[in-house]
C-alpha positions as CSV (number, residue, x, y, z in Angstrom):
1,X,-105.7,68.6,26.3
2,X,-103.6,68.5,29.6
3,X,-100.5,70.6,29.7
4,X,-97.6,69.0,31.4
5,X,-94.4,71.4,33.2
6,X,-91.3,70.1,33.2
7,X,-88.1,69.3,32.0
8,X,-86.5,65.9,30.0
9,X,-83.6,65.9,32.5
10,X,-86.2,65.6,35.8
11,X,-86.9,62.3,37.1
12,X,-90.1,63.1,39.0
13,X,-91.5,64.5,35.7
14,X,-89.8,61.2,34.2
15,X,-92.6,59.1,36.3
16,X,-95.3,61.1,34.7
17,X,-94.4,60.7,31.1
18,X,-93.6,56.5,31.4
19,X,-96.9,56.5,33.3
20,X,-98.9,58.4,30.8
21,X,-97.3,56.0,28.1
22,X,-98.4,52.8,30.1
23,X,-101.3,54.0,30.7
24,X,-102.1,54.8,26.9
25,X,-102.3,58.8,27.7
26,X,-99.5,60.6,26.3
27,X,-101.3,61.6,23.1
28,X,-103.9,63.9,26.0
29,X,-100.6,65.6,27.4
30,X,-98.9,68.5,25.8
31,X,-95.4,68.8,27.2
32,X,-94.4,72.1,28.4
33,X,-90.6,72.6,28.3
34,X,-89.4,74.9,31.5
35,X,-85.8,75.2,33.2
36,X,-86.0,75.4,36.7
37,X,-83.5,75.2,39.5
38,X,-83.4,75.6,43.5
39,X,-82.6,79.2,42.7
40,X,-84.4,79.8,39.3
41,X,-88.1,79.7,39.2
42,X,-89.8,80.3,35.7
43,X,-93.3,82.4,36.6
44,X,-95.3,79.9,34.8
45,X,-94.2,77.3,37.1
46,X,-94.6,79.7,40.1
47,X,-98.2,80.2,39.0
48,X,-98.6,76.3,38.5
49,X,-96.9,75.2,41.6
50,X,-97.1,77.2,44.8
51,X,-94.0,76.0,45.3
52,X,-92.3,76.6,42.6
53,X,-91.3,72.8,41.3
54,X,-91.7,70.3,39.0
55,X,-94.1,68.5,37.1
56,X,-97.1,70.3,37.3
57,X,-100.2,68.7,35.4
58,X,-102.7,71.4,34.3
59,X,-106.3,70.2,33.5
60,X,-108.5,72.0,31.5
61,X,-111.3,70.4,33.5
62,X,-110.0,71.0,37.1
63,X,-107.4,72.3,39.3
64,X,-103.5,72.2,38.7
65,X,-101.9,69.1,40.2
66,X,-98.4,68.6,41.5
67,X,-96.3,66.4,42.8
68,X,-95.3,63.8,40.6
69,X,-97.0,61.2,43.1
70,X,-100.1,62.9,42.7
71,X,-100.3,63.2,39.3
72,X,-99.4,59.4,38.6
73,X,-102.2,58.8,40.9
74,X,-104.5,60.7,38.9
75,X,-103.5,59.4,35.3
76,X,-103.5,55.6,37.2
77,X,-107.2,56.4,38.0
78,X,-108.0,58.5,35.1
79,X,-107.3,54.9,32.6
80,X,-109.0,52.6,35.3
81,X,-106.7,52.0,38.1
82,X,-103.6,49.6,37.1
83,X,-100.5,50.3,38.9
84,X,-102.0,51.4,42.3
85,X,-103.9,48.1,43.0
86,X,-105.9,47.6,45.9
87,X,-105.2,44.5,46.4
88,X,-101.5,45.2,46.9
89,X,-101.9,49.4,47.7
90,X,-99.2,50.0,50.7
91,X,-96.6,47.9,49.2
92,X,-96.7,49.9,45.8
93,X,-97.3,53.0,47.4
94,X,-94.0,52.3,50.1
95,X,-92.2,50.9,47.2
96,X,-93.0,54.1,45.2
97,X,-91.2,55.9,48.4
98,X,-88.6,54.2,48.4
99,X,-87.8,55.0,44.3
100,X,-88.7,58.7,45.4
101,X,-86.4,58.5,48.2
102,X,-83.3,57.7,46.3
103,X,-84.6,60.4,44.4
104,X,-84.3,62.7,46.8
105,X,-81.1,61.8,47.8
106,X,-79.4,62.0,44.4
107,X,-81.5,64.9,43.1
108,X,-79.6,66.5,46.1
109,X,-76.0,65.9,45.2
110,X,-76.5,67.6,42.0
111,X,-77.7,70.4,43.5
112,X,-75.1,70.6,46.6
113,X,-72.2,70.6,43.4
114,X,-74.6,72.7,40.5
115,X,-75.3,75.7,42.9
116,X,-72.3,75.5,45.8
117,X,-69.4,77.1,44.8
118,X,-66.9,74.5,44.3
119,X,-64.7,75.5,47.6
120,X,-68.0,75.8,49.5
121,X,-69.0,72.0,48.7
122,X,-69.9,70.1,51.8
123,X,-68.5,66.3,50.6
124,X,-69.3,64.8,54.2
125,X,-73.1,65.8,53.2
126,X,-72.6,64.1,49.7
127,X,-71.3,61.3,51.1
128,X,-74.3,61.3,53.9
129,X,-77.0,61.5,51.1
130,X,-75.3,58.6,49.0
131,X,-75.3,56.3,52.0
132,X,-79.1,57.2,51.9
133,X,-79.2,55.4,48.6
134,X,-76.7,52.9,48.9
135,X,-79.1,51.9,52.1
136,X,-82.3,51.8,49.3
137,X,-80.8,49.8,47.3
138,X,-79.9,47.2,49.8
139,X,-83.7,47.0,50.9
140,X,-84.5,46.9,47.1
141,X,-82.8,43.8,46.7
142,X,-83.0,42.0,50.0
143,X,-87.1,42.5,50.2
144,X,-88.4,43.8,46.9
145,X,-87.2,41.6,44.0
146,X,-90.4,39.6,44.0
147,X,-92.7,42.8,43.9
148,X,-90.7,44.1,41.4
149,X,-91.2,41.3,39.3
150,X,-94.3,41.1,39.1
151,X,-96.5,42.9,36.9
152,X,-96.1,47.0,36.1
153,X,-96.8,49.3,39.2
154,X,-96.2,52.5,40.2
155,X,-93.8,51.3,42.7
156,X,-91.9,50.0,39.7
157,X,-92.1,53.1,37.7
158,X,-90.5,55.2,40.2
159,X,-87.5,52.5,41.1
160,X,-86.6,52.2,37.5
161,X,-87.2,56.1,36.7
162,X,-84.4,56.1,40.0
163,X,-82.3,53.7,39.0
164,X,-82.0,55.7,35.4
165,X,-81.3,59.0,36.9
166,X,-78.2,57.3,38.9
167,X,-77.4,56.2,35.8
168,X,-77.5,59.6,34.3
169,X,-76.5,61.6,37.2
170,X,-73.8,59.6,39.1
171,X,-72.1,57.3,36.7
172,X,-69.7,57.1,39.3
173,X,-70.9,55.7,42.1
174,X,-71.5,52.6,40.2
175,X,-74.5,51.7,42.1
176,X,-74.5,47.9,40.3
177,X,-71.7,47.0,43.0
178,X,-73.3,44.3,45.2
179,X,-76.8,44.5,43.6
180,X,-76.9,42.2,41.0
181,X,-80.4,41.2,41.2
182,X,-81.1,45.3,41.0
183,X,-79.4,45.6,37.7
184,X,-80.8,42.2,36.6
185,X,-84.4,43.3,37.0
186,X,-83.3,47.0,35.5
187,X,-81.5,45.5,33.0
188,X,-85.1,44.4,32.2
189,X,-87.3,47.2,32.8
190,X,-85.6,49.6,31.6
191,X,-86.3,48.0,27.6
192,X,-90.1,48.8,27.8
193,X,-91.0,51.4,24.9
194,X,-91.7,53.8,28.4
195,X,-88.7,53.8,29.6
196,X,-86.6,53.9,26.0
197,X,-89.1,56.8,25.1
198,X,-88.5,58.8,28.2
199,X,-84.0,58.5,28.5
200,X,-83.2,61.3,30.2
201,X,-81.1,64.2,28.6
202,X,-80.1,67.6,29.2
């Protein structure tokens, strides 16, 4: 049995868990529930991950592996090599960047207000990492729609796992403005018994 770190409310580990699902694994993963933050390290994650984050898969037949990129490489190899195609590799894995860039981005603001005090919060940075997905977005839907439409990838899993923490995270921001096609093909995706079995939550 693999052991899974990580927490409902992450998005990386979110990409493991709706990959493990479409790829017919989640009954060989135990889910380990951990807190962590960018100042908070649990020492079983420490031990896990040299540094310190989130998801870490442990096998009993091999060495720890992080990085939620990594690990959906391994499960998408492990069950015979579905969502990283070769046929189609670089746009999948690019695409896959892109979802992991918004991310980045977002995962960012939530920190900048969770661990700033609130006088010390630097908004011109907030509103410099939202541009960073506002900008995503607009590549999403000017040169991605048919990719995404076609069958399950990685790429997709990490733009819809995205798309969901936006939801989650910055209700605010509205990020359906102007991307109608986006939310169309979200509206979509994000009905697959993956994605409904994975809604984030604190």
């Amino acid at each position: 049995m693999m052991q899974l770190l990580g927490n409902a409310a992450s998005p990386y580990v979110r990409k493991v868990r709706v990959t493990a699902l479409e790829t017919d694994q989640d009954d060989e993963i135990e889910m380990i529930a951990v807190a962590t933050s960018p100042i908070n390290t649990p020492p079983e994650v420490s031990a896990a991950h040299s540094a310190g984050k989130i998801p870490a898969l442990m096998r009993p037949d091999g060495c720890t592996l992080y990085d939620s990129r990594v690990i959906t490489r391994y499960l998408d190899a492990r069950a015979g090599g579905l969502l990283y195609r070769e046929n189609r590799v670089w746009e999948v894995l690019t695409l896959e960047a892109t979802g992991d860039g918004i991310l980045d981005s977002a995962v960012n603001m939530v920190y900048e207000k969770r661990v700033r005090p609130e006088d010390k919060v630097d908004h011109g940075w907030l509103e410099a990492q939202w541009a960073k997905v506002e900008n995503a977005l607009t590549a999403l839907e000017m040169r991605w729609m048919s990719h995404l439409s076609g069958p399950i990838d990685a790429g997709q899993i990490a733009v819809g796992c995205a798309l969901g923490y936006l939801d989650f995270r910055h209700p605010d921001r509205e990020w359906r403005k102007g991307h109608g096609a986006l939310d169309d093909w979200y509206a979509v995706f994000s009905e697959r018994e993956s994605m409904k079995a994975t809604v984030p939550g604190d």
